[in-house]
PATIVEX-678651 format. One line per 4 residues: number of its first residue (from 1); their letters; for each residue x, y, z of N, C-alpha, C. Coordinates in pm, 1 decimal. Layout:
<lumros>
NUM = a = X,Y,Z,X,Y,Z,X,Y,Z  ...
</lumros>
This chain:
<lumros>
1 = xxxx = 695.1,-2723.6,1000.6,765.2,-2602.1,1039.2,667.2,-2495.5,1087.8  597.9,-2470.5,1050.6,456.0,-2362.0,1079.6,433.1,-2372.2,1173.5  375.5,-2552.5,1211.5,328.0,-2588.8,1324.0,437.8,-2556.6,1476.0  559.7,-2532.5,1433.5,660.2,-2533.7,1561.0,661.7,-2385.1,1576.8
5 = xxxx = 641.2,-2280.9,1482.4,655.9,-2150.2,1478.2,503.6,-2076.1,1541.4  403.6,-2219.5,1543.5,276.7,-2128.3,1583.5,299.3,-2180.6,1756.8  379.6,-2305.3,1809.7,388.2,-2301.7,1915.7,454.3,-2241.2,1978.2  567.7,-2191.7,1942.3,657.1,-2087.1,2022.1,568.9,-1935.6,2016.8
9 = xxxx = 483.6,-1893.0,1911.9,437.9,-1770.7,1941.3,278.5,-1787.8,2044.0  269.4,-1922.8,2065.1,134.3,-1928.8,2152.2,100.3,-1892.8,2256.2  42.8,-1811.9,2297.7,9.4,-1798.4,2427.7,-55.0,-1848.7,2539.0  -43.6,-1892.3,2631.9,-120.2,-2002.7,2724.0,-138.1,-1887.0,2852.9
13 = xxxx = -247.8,-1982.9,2849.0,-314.6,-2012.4,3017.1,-222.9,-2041.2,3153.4  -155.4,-1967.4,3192.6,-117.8,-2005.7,3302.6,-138.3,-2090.8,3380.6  -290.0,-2107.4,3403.4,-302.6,-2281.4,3490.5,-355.8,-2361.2,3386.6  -325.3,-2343.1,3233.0,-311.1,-2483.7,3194.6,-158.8,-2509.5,3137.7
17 = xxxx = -83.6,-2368.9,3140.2,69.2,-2393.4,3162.9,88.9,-2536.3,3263.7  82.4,-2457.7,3362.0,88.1,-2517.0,3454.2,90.4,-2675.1,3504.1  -63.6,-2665.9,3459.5,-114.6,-2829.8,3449.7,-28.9,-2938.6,3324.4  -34.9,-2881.7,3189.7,61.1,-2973.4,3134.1,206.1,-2979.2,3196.8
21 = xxxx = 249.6,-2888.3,3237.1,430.1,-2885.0,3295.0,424.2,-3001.9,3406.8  330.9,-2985.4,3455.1,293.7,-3083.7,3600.3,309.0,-3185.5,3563.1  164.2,-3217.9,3421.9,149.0,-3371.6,3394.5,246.8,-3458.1,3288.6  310.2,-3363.5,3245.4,397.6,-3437.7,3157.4,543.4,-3484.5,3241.2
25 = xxxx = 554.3,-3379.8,3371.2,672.9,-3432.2,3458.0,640.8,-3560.0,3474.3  514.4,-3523.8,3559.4,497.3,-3637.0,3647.3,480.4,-3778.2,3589.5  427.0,-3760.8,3485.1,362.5,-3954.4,3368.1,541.0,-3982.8,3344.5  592.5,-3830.5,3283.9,758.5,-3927.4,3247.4,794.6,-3949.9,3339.1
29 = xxxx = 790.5,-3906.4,3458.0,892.0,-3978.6,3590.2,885.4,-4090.5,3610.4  719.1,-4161.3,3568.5,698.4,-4304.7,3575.8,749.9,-4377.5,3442.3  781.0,-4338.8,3391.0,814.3,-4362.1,3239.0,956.7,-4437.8,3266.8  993.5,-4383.5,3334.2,1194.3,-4463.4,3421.1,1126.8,-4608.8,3468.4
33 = xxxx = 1040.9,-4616.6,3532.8,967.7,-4737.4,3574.5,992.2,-4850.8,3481.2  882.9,-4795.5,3375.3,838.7,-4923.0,3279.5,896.4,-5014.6,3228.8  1001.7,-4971.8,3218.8,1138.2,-5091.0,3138.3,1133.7,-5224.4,3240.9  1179.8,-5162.8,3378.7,1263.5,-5239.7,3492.9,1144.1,-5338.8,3599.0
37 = xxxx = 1027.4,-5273.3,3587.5,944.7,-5293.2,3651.4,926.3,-5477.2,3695.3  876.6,-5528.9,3604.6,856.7,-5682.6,3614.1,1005.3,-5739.6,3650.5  1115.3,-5657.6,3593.1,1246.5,-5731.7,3663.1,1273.1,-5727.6,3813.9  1187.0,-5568.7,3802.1,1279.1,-5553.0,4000.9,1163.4,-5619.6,4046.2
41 = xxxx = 1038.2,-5690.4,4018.4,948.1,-5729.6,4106.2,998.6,-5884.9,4126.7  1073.6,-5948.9,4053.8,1101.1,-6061.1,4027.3,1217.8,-6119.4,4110.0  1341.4,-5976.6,4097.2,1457.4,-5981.9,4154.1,1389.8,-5915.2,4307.2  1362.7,-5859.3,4333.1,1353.6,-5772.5,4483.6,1229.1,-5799.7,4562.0
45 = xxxx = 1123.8,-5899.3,4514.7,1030.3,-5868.0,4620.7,1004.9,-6043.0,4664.7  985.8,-6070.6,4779.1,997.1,-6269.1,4782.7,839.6,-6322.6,4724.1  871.6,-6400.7,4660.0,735.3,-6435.8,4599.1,697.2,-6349.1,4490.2  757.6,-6268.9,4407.8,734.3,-6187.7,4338.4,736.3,-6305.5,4175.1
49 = xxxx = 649.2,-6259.8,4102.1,642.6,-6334.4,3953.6,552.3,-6208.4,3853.6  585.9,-6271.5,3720.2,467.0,-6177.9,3655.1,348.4,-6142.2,3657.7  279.6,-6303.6,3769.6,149.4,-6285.4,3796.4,131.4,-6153.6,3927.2  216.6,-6211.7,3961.8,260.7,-6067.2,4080.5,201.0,-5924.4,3997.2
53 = xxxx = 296.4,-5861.9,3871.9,299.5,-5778.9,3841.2,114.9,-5739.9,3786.9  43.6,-5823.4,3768.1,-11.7,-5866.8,3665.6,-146.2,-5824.0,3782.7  -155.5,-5886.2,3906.4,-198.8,-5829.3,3988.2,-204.2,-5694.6,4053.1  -59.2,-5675.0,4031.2,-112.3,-5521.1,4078.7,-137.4,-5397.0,3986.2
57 = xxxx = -126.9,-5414.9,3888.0,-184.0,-5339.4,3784.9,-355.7,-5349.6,3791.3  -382.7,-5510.9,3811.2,-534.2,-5521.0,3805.3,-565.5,-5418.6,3940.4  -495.8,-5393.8,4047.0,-581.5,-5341.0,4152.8,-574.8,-5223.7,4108.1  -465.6,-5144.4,4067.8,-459.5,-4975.9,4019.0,-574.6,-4946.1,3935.4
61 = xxxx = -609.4,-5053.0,3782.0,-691.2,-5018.6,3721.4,-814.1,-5041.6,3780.6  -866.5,-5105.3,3827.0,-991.3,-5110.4,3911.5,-1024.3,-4998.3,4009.7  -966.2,-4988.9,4120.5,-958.2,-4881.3,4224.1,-979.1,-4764.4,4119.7  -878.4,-4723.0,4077.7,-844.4,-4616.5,3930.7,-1028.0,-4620.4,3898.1
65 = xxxx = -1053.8,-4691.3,3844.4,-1175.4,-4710.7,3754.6,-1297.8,-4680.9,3799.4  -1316.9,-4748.8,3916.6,-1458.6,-4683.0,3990.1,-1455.1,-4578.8,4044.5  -1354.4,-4587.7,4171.6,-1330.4,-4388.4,4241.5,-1332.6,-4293.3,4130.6  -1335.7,-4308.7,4025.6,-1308.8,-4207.4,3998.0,-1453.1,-4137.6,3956.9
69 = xxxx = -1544.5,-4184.3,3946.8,-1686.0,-4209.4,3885.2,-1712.5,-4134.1,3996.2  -1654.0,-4147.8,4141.0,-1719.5,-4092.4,4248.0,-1693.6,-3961.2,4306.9  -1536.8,-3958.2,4273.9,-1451.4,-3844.5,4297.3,-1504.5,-3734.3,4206.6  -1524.7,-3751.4,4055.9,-1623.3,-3662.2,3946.3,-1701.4,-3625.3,4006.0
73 = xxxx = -1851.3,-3687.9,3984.2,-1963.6,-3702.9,4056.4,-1960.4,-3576.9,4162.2  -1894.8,-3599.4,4297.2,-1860.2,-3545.4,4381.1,-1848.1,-3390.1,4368.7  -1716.8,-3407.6,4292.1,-1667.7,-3235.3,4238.0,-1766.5,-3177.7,4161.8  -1876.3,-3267.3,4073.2,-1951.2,-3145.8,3976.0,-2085.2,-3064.7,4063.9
77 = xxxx = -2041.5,-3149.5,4191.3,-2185.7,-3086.7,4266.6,-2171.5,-2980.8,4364.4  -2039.4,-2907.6,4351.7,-1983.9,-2830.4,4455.9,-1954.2,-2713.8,4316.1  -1983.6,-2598.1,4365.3,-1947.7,-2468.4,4288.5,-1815.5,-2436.4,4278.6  -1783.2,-2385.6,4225.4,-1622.8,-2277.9,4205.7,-1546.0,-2429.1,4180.0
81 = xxxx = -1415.0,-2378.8,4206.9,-1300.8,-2476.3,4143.6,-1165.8,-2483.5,4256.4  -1221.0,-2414.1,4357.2,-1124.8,-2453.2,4486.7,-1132.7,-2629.8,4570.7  -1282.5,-2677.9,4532.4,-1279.5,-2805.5,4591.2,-1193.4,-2941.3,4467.3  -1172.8,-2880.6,4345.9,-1139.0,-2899.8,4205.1,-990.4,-2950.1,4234.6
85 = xxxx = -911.4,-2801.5,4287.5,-810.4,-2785.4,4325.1,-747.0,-2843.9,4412.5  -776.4,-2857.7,4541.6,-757.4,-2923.0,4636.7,-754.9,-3048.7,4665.9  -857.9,-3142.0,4584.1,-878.7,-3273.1,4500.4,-712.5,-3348.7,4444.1  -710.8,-3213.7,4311.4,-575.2,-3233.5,4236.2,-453.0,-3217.0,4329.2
89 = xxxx = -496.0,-3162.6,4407.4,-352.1,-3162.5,4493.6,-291.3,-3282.3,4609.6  -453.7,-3306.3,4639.6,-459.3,-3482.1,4712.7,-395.2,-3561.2,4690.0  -437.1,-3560.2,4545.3,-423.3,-3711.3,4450.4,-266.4,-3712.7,4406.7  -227.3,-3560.9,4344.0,-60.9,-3611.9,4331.9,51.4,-3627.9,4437.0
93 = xxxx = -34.5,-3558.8,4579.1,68.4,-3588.5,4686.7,69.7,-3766.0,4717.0  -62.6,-3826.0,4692.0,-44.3,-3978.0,4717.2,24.3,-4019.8,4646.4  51.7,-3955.6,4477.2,145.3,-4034.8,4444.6,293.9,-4004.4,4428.7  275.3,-3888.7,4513.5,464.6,-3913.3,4606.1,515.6,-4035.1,4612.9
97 = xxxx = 389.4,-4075.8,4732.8,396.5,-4131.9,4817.7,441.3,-4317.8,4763.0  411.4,-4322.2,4621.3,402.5,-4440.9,4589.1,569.4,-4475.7,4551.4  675.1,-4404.7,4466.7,749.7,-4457.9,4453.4,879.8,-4476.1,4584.8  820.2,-4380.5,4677.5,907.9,-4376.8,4823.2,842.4,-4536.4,4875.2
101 = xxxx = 748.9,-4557.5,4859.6,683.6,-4692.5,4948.1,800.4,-4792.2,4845.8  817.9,-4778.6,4731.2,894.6,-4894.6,4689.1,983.4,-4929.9,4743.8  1021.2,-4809.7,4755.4,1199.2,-4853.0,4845.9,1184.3,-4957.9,4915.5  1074.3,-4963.7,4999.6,1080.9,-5006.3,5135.8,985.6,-5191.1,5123.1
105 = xxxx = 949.6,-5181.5,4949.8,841.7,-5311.7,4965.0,938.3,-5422.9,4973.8  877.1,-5539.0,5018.7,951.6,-5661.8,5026.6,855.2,-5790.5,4959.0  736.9,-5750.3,4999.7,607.1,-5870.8,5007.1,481.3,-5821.4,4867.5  433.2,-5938.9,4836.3,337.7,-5932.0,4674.9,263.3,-5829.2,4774.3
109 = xxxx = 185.1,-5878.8,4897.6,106.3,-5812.8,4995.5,151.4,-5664.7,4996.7  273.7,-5612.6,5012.3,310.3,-5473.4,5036.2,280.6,-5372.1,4886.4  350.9,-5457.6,4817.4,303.7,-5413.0,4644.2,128.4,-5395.8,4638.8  76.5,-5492.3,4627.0,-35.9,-5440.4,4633.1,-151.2,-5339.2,4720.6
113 = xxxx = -64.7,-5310.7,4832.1,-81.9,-5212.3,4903.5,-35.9,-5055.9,4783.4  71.7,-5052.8,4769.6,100.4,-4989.1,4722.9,42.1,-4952.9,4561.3  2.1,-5052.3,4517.0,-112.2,-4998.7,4395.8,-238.4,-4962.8,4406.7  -274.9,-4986.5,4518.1,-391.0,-4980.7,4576.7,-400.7,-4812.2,4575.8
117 = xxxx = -274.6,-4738.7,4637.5,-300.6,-4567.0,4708.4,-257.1,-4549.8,4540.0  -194.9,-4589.9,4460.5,-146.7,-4562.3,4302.6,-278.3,-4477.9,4255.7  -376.5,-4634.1,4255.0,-502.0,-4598.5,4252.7,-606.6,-4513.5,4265.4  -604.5,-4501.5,4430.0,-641.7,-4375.2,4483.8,-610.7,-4242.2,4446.7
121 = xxxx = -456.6,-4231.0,4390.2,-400.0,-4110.9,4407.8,-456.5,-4039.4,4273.4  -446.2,-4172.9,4163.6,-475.1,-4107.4,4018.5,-594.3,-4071.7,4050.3  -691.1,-4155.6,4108.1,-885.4,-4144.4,4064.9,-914.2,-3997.7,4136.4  -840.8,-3970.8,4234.6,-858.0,-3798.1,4300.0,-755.4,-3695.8,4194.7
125 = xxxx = -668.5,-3770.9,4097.0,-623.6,-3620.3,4038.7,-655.6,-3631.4,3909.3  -720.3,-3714.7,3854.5,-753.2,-3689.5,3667.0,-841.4,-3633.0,3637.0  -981.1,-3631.7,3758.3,-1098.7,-3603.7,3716.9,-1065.7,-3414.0,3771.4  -1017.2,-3364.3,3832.4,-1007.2,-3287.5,3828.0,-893.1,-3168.9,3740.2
129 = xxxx = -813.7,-3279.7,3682.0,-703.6,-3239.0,3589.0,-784.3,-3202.0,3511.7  -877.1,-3271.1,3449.5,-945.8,-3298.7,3324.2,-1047.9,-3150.6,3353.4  -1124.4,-3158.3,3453.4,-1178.7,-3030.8,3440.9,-1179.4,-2903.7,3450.5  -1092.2,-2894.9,3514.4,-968.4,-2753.6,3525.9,-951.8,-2705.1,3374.6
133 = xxxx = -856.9,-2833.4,3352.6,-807.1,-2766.8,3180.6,-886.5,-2753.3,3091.8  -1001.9,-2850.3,3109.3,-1146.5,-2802.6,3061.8,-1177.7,-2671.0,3018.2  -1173.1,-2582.9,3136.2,-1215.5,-2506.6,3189.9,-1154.1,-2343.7,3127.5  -1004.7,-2388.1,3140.5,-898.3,-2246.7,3119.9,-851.7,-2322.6,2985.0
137 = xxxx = -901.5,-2413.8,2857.7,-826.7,-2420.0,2786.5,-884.7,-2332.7,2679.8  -761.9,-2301.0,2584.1,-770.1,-2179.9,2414.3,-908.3,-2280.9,2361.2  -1033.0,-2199.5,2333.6,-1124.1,-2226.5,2257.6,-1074.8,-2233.7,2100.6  -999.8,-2170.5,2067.4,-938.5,-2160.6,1934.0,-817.4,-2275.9,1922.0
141 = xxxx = -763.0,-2330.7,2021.7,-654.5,-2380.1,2012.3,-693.0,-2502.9,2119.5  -790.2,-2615.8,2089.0,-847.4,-2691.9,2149.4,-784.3,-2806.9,2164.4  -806.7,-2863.7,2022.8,-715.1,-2968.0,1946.6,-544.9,-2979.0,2009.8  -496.7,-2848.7,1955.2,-354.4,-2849.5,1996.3,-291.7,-2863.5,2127.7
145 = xxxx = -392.9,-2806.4,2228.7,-332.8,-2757.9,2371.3,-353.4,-2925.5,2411.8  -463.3,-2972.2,2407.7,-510.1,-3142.0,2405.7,-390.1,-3188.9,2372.6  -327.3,-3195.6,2280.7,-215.8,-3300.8,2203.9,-54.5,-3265.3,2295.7  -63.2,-3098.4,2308.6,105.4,-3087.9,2373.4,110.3,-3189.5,2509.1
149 = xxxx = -9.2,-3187.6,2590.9,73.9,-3303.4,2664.2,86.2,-3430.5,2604.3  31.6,-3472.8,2557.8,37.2,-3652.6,2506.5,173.0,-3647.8,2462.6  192.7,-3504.7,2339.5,348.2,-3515.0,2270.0,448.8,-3519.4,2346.5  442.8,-3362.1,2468.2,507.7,-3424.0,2558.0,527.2,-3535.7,2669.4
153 = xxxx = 456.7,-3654.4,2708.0,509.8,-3736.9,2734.7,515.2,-3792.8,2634.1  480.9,-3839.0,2527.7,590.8,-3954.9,2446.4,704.0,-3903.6,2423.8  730.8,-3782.1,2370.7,911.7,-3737.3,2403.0,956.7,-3768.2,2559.2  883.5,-3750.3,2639.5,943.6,-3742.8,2761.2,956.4,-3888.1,2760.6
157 = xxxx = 875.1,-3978.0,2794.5,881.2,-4109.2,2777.3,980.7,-4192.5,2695.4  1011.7,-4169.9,2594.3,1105.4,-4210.8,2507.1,1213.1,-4197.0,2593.3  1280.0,-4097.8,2601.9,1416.5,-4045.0,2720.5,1419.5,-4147.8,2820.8  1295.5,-4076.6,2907.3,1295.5,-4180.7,3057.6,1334.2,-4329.0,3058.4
161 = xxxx = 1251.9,-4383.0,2974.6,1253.3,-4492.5,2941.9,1394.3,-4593.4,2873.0  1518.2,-4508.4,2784.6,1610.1,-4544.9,2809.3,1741.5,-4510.0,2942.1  1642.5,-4369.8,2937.9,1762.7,-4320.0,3056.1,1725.7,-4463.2,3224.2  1605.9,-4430.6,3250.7,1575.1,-4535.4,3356.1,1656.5,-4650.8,3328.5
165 = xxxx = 1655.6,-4776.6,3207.1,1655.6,-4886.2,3205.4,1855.8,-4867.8,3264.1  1909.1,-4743.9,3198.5,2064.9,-4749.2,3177.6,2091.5,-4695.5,3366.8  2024.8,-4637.2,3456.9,2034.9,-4619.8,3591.7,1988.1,-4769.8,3644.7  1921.6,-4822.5,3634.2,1889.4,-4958.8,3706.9,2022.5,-5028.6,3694.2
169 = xxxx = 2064.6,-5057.4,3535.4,2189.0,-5080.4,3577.1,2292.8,-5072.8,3588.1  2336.0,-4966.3,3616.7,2440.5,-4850.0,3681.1,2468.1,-4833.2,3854.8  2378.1,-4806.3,3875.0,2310.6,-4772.9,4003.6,2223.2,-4881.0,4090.2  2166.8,-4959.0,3996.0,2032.3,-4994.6,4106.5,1902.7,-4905.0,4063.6
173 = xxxx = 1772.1,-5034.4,4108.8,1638.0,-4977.9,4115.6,1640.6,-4877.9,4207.5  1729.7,-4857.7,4312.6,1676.8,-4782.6,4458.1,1659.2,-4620.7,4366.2  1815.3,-4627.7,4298.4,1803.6,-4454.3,4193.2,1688.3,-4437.3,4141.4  1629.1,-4524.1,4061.1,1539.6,-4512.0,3972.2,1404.8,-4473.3,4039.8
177 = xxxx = 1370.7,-4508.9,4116.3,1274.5,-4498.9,4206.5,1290.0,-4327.3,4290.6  1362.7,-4319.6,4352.1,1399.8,-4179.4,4342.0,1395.4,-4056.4,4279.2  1457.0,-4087.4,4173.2,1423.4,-4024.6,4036.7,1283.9,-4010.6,4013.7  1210.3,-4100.4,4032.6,1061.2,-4113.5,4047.1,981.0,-4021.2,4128.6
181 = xxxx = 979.9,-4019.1,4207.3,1000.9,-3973.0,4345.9,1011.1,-3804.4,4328.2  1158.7,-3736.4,4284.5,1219.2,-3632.9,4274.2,1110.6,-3594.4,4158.7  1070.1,-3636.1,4034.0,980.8,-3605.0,3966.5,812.2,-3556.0,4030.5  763.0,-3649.0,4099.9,684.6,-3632.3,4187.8,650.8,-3537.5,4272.2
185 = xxxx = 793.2,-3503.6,4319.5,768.5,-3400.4,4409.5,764.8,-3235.6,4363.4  840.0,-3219.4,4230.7,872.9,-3078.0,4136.9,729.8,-3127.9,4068.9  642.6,-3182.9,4047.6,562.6,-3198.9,4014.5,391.9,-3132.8,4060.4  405.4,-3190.4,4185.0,349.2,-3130.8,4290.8,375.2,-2957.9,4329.9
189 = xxxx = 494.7,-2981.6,4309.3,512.8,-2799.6,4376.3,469.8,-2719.6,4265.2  484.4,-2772.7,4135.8,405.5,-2668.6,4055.6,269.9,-2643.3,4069.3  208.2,-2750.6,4114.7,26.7,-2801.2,4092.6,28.9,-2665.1,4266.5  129.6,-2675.9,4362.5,106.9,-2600.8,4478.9,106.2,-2435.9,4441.7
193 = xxxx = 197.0,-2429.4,4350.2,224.0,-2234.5,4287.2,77.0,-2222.6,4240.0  -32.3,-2331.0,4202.5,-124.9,-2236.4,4125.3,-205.5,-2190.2,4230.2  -213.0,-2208.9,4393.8,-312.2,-2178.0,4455.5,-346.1,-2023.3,4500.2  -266.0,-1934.1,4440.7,-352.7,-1809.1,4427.0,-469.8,-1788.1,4329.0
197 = xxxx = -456.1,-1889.0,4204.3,-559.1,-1881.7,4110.7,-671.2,-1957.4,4185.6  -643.0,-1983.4,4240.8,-829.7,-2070.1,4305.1,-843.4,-2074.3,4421.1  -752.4,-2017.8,4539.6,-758.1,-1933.0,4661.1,-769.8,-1749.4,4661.7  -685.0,-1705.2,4618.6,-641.5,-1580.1,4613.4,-756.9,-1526.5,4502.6
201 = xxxx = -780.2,-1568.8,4431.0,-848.1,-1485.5,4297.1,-823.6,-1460.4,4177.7  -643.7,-1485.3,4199.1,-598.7,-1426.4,4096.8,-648.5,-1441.8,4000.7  -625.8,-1328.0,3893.0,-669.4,-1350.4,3734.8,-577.9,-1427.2,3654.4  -673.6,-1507.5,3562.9,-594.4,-1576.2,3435.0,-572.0,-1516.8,3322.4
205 = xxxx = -505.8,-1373.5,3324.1,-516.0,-1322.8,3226.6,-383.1,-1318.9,3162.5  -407.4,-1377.8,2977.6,-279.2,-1433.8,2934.8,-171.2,-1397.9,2902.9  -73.7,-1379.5,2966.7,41.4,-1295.8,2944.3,199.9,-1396.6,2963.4  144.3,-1481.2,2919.3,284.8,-1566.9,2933.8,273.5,-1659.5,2755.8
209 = xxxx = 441.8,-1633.1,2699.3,420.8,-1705.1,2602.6,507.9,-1928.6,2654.8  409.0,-1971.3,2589.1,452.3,-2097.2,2643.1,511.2,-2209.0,2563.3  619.3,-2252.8,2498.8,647.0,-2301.9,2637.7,791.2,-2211.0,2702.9  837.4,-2064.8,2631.2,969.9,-2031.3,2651.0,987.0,-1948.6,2756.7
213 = xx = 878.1,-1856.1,2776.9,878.2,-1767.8,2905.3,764.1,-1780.5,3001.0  750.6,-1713.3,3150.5,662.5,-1754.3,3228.6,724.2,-1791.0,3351.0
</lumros>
């Protein structure tokens, strides 16, 4: 009880408001995915099997795994936090881009195209997620601000994850993917509102309580 009474009186960071509202949309939007995934690859793509699935995860985590070593690297050698920014904004527009490509896959070949930019999209937006919030997070409130996103996606996740499986079959994968998609994109437009803080100048000075007003 304490613990829920010290989060409603907490005060946040505006761009690490921000950044968790972003990242917890965006991980649950994929969260509708996970249930259906190996089914719709099985049912919807020709030649599709688990090894299918099994493959393209290996290319996300790989791609994922090295770029990102480079994309870091990269950003810590450039001053200020506008090249930071701009990075993070790369990386989640590619992964718009990934659940709209589903619609349209047919072939193991097209899928793995499509984990491939998955890939890409994460290794340009974590390393700069990560140092941003780094950056603007409560020195006093380290631990906690760390944990509200994880908490919020496993609540979020939990939801998605039955709500998705009950739209696949209702509707069809095409919804679900959408839904994906629609997450993606309110996702993005928040990560787009912060660019007066790292264009403009604006100050981060804390005046928003989070998560109820702001």
């Amino acid at each position: 009880m304490n613990t829920l009474k010290r989060l409603f009186k907490w005060k946040a960071n505006p761009i690490t408001k921000s950044l968790l509202i972003s990242d917890v949309l965006c991980n649950t939007g994929w969260a509708f995915v996970s249930p259906i995934l190996a089914i719709y690859v099985i049912d919807n793509i020709k030649g599709g099997s688990i090894q299918v699935v099994g493959v393209c995860f290996f290319i996300y985590w790989i791609v994922k795994g090295l770029l990102q070593l480079f994309v870091s690297d990269s950003l810590d050698k450039v001053k200020g936090e506008g090249d930071d920014y701009f990075t993070l904004l790369l990386g989640r527009f590619f992964n718009i881009l990934v659940p709209i490509a589903f619609l349209f896959a047919r072939t193991p070949i097209e899928l793995y195209l499509i984990y491939f930019i998955f890939g890409v999209g994460d290794a340009l937006y974590v390393p700069p997620w990560n140092a941003i919030f780094t950056r603007h997070v409560n020195p006093n409130r380290v631990s906690f601000q760390w944990s509200l996103g994880s908490t919020g996606f496993n609540l979020g996740a939990a939801m998605a994850i039955i709500i998705g499986s009950s739209f696949a079959v209702a509707f069809g994968f095409r919804m679900v993917f959408i839904l994906v998609a629609i997450a993606q994109i309110v996702g993005f437009t928040i990560i787009l509102r912060m660019r007066p803080y790292f264009v403009g100048k604006k100050k981060t000075t804390v005046k928003y309580f989070f998560p109820l007003k702001g």
